[in-house]
N, C-alpha and C positions, 0 to 999 in steps of 0.2 A: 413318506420321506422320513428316512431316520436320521438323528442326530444333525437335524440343520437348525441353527438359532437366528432370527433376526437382535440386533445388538442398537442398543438406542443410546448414543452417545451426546452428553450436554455439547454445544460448541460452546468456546471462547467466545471473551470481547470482543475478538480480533473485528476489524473497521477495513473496508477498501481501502486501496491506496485510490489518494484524488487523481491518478495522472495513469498509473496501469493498472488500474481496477483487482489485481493481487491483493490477497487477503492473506494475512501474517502475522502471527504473536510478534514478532518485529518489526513491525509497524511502527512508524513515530507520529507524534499528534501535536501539531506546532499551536501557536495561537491562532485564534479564528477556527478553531476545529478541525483545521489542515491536518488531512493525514496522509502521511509518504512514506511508502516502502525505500528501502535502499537504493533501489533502481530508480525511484520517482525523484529520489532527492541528485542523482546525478542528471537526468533527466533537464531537470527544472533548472540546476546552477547552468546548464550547458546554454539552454534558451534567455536564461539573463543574463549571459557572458555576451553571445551571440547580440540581443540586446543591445548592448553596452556600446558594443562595437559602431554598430548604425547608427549611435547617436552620437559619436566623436569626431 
């Protein structure tokens, strides 16, 4: 084989998201260590609006 290289790259910090398991430099990291992607954080307001709801 000519000219093929394997290429070893450091990863990021990047952390799961806690809700769709995506992994992203744009990750957020709440307190408690909660980490949520963009998607996680619509996700989660949606199920404690829903929530909300059932308790009024």
């Amino acid at each position: 084989m000519e000219n093929e290289a394997i290429i070893i790259e450091k990863c990021g910090e990047s952390k799961p998201c806690a809700i769709t398991g995506k992994v992203s430099d744009k990750n957020k990291v709440y307190i408690g260590n909660i980490v949520l992607s963009s998607e996680g954080e619509k996700i989660l307001l949606q199920q404690l609006i829903d929530i909300e709801k059932t308790i009024e």
